[in-house]
NUTORKE-256014 format. One record per residue (C-alpha): residue number from 1; residue in one letter; x, y, z. Coordinates in steps of 0.5 Angstrom, whole numbers, plus 500, padded with zeros to 3 digits. Layout:
BEGIN
miza | marza | x | y | z
NUM | A | X | Y | Z
...
This chain:
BEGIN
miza | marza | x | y | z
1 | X | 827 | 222 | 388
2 | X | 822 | 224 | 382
3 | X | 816 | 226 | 381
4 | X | 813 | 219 | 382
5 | X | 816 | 215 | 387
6 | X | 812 | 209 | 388
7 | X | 809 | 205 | 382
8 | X | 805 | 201 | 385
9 | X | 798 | 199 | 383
10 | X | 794 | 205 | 387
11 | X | 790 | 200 | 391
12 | X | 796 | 196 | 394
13 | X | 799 | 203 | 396
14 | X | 793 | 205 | 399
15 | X | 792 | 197 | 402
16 | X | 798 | 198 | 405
17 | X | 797 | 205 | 408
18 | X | 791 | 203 | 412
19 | X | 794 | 197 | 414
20 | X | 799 | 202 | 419
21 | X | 796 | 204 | 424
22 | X | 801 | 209 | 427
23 | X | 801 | 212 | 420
24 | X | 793 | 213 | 420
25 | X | 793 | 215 | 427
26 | X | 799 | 220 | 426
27 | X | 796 | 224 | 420
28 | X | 789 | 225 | 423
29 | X | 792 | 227 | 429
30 | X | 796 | 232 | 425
31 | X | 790 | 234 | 420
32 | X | 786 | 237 | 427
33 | X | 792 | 240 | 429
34 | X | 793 | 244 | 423
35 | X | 785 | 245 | 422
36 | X | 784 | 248 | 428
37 | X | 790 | 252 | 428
38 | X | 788 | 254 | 422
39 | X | 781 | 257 | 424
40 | X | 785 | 261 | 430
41 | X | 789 | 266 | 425
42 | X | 784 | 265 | 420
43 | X | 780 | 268 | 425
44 | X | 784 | 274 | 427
45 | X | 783 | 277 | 420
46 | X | 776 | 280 | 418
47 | X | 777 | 281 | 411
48 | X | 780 | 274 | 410
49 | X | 776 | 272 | 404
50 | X | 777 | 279 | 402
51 | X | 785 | 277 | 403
52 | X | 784 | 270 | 399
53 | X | 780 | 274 | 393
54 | X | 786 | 279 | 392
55 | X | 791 | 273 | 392
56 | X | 787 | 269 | 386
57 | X | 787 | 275 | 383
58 | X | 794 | 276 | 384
59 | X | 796 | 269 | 381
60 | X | 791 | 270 | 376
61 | X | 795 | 276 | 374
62 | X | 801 | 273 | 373
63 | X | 799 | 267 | 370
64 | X | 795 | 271 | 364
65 | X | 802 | 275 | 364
66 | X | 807 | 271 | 365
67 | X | 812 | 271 | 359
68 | X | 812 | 279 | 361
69 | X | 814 | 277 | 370
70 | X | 819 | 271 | 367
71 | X | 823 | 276 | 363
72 | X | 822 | 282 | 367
73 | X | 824 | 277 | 374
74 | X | 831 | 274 | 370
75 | X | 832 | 282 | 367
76 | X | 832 | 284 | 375
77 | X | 836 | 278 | 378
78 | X | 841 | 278 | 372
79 | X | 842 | 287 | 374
80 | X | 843 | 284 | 381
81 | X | 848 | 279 | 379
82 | X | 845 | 273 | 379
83 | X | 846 | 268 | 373
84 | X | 839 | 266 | 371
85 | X | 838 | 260 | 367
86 | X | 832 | 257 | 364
87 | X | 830 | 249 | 363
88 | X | 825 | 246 | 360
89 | X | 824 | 239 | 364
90 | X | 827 | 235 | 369
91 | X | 833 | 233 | 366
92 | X | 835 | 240 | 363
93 | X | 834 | 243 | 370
94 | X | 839 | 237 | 373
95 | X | 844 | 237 | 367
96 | X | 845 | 246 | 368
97 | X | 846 | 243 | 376
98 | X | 851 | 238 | 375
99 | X | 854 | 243 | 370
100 | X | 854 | 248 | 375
101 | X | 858 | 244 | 380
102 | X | 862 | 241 | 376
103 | X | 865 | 247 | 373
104 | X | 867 | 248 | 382
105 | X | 869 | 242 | 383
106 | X | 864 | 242 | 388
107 | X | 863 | 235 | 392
108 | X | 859 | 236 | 397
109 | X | 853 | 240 | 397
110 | X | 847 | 242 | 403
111 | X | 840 | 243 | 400
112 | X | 835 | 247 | 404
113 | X | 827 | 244 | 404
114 | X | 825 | 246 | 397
115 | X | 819 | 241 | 394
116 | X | 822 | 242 | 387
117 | X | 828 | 239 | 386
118 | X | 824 | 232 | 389
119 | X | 820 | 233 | 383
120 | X | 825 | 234 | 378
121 | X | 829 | 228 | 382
122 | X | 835 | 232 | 383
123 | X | 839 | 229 | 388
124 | X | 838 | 222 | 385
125 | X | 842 | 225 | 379
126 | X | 848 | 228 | 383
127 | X | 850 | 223 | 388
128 | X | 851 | 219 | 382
129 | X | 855 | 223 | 379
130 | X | 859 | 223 | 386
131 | X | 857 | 229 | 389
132 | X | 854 | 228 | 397
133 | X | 848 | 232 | 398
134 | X | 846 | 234 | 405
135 | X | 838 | 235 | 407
136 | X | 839 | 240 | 413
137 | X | 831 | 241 | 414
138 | X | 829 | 237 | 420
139 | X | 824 | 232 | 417
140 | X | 828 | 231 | 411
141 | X | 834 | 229 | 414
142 | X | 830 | 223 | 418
143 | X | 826 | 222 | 411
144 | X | 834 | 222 | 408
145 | X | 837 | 218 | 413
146 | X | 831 | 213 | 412
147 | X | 831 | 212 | 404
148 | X | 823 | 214 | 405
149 | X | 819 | 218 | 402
150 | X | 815 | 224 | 405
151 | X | 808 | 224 | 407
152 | X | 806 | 232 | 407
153 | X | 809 | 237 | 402
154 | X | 810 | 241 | 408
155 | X | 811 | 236 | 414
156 | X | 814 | 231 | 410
157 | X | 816 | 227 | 416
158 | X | 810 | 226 | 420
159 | X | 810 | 218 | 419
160 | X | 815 | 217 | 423
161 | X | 815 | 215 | 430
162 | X | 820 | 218 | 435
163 | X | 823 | 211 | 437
164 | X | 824 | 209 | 430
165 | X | 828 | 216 | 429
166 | X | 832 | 214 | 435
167 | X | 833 | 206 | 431
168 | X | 834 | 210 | 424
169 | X | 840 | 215 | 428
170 | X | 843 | 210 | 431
171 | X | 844 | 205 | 425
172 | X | 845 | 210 | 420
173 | X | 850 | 216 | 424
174 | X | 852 | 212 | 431
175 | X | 847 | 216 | 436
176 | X | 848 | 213 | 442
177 | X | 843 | 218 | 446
178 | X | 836 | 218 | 448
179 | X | 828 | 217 | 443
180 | X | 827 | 225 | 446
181 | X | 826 | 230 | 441
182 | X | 831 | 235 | 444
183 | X | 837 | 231 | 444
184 | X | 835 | 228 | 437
185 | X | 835 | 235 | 434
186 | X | 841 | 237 | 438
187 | X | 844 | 231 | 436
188 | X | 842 | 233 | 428
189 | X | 844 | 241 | 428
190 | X | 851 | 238 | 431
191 | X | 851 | 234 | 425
192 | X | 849 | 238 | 419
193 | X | 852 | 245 | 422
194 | X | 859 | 241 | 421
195 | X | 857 | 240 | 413
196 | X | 854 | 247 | 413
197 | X | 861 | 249 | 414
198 | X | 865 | 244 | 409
199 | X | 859 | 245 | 403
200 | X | 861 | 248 | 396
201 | X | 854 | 249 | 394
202 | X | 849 | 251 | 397
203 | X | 841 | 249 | 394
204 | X | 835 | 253 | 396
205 | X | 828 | 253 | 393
206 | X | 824 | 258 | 392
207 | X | 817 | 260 | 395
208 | X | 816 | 267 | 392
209 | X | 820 | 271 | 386
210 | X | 819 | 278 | 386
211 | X | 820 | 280 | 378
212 | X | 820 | 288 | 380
213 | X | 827 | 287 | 383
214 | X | 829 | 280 | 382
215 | X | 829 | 277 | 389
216 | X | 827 | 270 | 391
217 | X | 825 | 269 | 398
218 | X | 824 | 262 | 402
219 | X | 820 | 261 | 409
220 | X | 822 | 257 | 414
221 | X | 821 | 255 | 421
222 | X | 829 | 251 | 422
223 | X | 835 | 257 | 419
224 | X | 837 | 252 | 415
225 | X | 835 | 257 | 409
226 | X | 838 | 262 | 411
227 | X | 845 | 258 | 413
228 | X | 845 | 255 | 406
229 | X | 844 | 261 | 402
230 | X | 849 | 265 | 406
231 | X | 854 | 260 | 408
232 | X | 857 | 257 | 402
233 | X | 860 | 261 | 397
234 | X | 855 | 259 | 390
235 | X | 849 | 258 | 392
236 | X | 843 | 254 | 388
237 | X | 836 | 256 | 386
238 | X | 830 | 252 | 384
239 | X | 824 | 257 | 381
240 | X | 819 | 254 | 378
241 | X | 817 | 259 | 373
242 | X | 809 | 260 | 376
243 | X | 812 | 261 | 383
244 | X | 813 | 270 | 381
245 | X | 809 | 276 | 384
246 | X | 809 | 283 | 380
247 | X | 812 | 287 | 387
248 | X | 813 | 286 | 395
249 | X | 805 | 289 | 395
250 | X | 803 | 282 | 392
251 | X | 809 | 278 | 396
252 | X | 806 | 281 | 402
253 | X | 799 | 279 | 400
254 | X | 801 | 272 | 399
255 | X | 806 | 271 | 405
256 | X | 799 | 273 | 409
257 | X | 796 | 268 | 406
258 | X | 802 | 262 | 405
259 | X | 804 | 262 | 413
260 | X | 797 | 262 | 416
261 | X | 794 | 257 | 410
262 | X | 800 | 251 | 411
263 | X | 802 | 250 | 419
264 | X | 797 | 255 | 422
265 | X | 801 | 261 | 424
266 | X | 801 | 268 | 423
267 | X | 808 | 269 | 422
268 | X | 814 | 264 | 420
269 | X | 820 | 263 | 425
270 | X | 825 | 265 | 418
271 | X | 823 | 269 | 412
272 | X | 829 | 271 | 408
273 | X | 830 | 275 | 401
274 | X | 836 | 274 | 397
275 | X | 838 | 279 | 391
276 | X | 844 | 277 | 387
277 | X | 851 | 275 | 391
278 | X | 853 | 277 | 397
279 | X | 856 | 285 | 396
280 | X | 863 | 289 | 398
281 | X | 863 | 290 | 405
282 | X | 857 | 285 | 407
283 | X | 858 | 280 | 412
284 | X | 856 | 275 | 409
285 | X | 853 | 272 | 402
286 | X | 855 | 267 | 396
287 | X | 860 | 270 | 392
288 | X | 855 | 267 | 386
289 | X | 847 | 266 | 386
290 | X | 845 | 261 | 379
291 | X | 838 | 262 | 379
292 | X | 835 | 255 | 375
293 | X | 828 | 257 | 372
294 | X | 824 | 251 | 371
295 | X | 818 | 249 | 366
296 | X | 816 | 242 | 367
297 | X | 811 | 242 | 364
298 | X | 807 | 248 | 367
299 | X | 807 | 251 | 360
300 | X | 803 | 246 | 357
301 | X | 798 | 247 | 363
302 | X | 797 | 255 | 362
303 | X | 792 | 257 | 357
304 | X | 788 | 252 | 357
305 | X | 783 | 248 | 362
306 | X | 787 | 246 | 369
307 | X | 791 | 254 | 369
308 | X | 788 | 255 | 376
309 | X | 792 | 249 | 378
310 | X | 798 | 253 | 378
311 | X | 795 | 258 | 383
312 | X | 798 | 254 | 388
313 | X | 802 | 256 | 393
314 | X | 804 | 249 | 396
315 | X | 801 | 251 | 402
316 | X | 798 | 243 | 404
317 | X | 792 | 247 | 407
318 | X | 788 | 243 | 402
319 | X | 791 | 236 | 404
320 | X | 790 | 238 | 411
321 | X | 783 | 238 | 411
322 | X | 782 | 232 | 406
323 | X | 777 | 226 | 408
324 | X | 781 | 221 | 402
325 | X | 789 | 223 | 405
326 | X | 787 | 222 | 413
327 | X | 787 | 214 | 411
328 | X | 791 | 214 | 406
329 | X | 797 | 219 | 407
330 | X | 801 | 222 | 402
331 | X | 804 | 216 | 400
332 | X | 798 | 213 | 398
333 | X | 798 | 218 | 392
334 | X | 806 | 215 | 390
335 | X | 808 | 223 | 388
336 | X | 811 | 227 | 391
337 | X | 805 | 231 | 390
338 | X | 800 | 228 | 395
339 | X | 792 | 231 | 397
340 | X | 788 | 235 | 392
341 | X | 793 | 238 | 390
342 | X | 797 | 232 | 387
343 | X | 790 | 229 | 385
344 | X | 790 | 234 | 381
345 | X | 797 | 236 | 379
346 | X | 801 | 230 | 378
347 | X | 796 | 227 | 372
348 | X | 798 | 234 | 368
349 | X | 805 | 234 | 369
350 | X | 806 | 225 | 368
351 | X | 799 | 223 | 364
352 | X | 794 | 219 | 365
353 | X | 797 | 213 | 365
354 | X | 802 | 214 | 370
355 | X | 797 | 217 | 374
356 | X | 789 | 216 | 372
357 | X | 788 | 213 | 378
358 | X | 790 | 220 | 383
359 | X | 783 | 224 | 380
360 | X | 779 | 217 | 383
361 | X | 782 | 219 | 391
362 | X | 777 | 224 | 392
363 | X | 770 | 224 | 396
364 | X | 769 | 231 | 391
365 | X | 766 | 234 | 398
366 | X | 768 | 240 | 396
367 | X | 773 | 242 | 403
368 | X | 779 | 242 | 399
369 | X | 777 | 248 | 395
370 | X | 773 | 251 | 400
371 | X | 780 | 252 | 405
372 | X | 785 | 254 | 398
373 | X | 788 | 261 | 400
374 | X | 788 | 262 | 393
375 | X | 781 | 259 | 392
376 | X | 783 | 254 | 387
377 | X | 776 | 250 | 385
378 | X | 780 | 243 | 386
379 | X | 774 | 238 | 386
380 | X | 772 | 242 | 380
381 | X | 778 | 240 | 377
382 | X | 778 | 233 | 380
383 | X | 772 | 232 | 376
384 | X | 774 | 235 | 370
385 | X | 780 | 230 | 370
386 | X | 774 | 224 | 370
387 | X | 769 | 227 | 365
388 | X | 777 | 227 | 361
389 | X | 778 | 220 | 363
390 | X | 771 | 217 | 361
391 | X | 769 | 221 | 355
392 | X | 775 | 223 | 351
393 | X | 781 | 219 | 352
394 | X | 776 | 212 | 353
395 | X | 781 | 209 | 360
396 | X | 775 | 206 | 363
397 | X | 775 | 198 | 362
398 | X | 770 | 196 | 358
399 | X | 766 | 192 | 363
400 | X | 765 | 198 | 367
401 | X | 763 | 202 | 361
402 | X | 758 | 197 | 359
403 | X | 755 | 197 | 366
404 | X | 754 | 204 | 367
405 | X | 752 | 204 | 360
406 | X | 746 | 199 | 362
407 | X | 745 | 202 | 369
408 | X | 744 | 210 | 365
409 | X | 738 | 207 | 360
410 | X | 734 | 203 | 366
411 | X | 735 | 209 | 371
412 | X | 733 | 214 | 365
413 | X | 727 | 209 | 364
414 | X | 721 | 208 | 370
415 | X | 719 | 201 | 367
416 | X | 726 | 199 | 366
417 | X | 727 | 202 | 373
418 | X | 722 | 198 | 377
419 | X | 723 | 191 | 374
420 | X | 730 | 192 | 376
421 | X | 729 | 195 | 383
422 | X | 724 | 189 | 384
423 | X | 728 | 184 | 381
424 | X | 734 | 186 | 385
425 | X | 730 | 186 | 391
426 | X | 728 | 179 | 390
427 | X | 735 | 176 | 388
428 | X | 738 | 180 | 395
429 | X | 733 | 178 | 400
430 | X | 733 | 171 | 398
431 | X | 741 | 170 | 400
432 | X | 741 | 176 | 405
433 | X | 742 | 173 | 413
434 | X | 738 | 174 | 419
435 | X | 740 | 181 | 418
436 | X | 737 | 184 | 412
437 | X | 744 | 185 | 410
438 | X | 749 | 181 | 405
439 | X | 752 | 174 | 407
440 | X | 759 | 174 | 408
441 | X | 761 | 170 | 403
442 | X | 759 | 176 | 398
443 | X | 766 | 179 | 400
444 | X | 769 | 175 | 395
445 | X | 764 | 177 | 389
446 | X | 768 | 182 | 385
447 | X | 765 | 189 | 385
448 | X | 761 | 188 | 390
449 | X | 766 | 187 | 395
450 | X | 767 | 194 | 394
451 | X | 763 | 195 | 399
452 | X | 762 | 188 | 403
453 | X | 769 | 188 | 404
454 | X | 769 | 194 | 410
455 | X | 761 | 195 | 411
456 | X | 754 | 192 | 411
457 | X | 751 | 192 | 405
458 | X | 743 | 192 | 406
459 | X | 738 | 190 | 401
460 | X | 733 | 192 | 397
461 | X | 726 | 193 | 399
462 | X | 719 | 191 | 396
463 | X | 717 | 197 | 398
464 | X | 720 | 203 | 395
465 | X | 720 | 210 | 398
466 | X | 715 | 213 | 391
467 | X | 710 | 207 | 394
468 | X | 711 | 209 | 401
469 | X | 710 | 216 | 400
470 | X | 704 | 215 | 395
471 | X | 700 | 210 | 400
472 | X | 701 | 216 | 405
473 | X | 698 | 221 | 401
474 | X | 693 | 216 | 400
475 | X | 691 | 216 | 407
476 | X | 692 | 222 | 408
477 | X | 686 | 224 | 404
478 | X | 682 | 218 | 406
479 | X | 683 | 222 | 413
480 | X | 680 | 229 | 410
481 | X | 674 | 225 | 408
């Protein structure tokens, strides 16, 4: 899957995402339960803001030094015994992997969840080189299985309803038993625990890199991080090269903010470091640990209007709050990058005219940034996209421009004002029904059935609120008298 898995028309996949009642329903369910979860943990911590300050500033740091922390975190993974390598795009980072497995003859491989490589399609890239790749985190196992995209960064699975799950099994693996979760997550740890243990490689993303010691951490709530980064005996892992943090003071920061932020928790159920291979007299461990460091894009970003963007810790916090994603989900954004925080990011790594539709899916209320736990200003940056679009790079259609153009010089003028608002009010009011609202057949007029289409449009009044509120003054001081 890359970064861009659904090039459809924006408003066809939105269309089709409102159309999905299960689908709507789950994701505000899902919203409030995070949302609410969230402001329990985030309650027990008194100096949260202060928490959230210092873990901008940490992300800050890093970014403004990140050719020192790049260096020094390969210098100290290599001291380790790690081999690090470095890729400029996508198909770098997949061709060093291929490579790689090649070089072990490896033919099958199992991946923990790891956001990265579906940005950079890795598995497209090795199942048609021959390779099998196993998904062995719950959600993207179902989401595997089913050929689906994910719906949310960190509950990729969410859409999907526990009878389909049970159809999807039952077709795609043979399972022959009930549309309970139990029995469906026994049925699954049976099944991935037999390719955890017949696995040549194992493939591992990267929450956080240490650059003091060369230690890259995963946090996980399944195990299956830890089983694949210590079962087989090379392991694999994606870092993206603004994932680094100075030292285990600053990890220790962002991991306070990384668990409560995403599901609500104060702790996760797995958090696991890894320094190099497996070492003499260890139980267990790889025998050799690659360490592919990403760029893809992320250097054209740095330095420049959008470096905040690359605070984020893909922590979803955003998403769950965000009144656009609770009706159109994630697959209404066609990225991998899904909420705010891919309405911001995906345009920067594939363009405007791949992606100009995204930075338009915002309300610009402001939620977003104001539940970030690294305190990116998202809707800021939404907004910074938009002035992009219109005033440098001219996407708007010229119809639009005109049309905005004209309405900028009749609102900028009172007597262009007053004669369009009247002129307005007497055109509306003789189509409007008995209502006062417009007819139904304006559901059809281009434009206006932007609104017509799902709501009551009112019409324009005769009476403005200056004229009402100049008449109220008027009466007020003949009271006086």
């Amino acid at each position: 899957m890359a970064l861009i898995y659904d090039n459809r028309p924006y408003k066809t996949r939105i269309q089709e995402c409102l159309a999905d009642d299960f689908k709507v329903a789950a994701i505000k369910k899902a919203q409030d339960v995070f949302y609410d979860k969230r402001n329990t943990v985030v309650a027990d911590v008194p100096e949260w803001l202060d928490f959230r300050a210092e873990a901008a500033e940490i992300r800050d740091h890093v970014l403004n030094h990140l050719d020192y922390y790049v260096n020094q975190f390969a210098e100290n993974a290599e001291k380790a015994g790690s081999k690090v390598h470095f890729a400029f795009d996508d198909k770098e980072a997949t061709q060093i992997a291929l490579d790689i497995l090649r070089e072990r003859e490896a033919k099958m491989i199992v991946k923990s969840k790891t956001i990265l490589t579906e940005e950079i399609g890795l598995n497209e890239v090795l199942e048609e080189a021959g390779i099998e790749v196993n998904e062995t985190d719950l959600a993207e196992f179902i989401l595997q299985t089913a050929v689906s995209p994910p719906s949310h960064i960190v509950v990729p699975g969410l859409h999907f309803e526990r009878n389909k799950i049970r159809e999807i099994f039952a077709e795609k693996l043979g399972y022959t038993g009930t549309e309970n979760p139990t029995e469906m997550t026994h049925f699954v740890r049976g099944y991935v625990r037999e390719r955890f243990l017949k696995a040549d490689v194992g493939v591992n993303g990267c929450n956080f890199a240490v650059a003091e010691s060369g230690t890259c951490t995963i946090v996980s709530n399944e195990g299956n991080g830890r089983m694949a980064s210590s079962i087989p005996k090379t392991q694999l892992i994606f870092l993206g090269t603004e994932r680094i943090v100075p030292n285990f003071k600053a990890l220790d920061v962002m991991m306070e903010m990384l668990n409560r932020s995403a599901v609500g928790a104060k702790i996760s159920n797995y958090f696991s470091m890894m320094t190099g291979p497996g070492r003499a007299g260890e139980a267990d461990g790889p025998e050799e640990t690659h360490i592919i460091i990403i760029d893809n894009g992320r250097s054209g970003i740095l330095g420049g209007t959008f470096q905040e963007m690359l605070r984020c810790i893909r922590c979803g916090a955003c998403m769950n709050i965000c009144p656009v994603y609770r009706h159109i989900s994630g697959h209404g954004y066609g990225s991998v990058y899904p909420g705010p925080m891919g309405a911001v990011l995906t345009p920067l790594f594939k363009g405007y005219d791949v992606a100009g539709d995204l930075p338009y899916a915002s309300t610009l209320c402001g939620a977003c940034t104001e539940n970030c736990p690294v305190a990116i200003p998202l809707h800021e940056l939404l907004m910074e996209h938009r002035h992009i679009m219109a005033d440098i790079e001219k996407t708007r259609p010229k119809a639009e421009e005109a049309i905005f153009t004209a309405a900028a010089k009749m609102f900028g003028n009172s007597t262009l004002f007053d004669l369009g608002t009247k002129a307005g009010a007497i055109g509306m009011n003789l189509i409007s029904n008995k209502e006062g609202n417009m007819p139904a057949w304006t559901q059809a007029v281009p434009v206006m059935n932007g609104w017509t289409k799902s709501k009551e449009m009112g019409t324009l009044k005769f009476k403005k609120f200056r004229d009402l509120y100049a008449e109220h003054e008027k009466n007020k001081k003949k009271e006086k008298k």
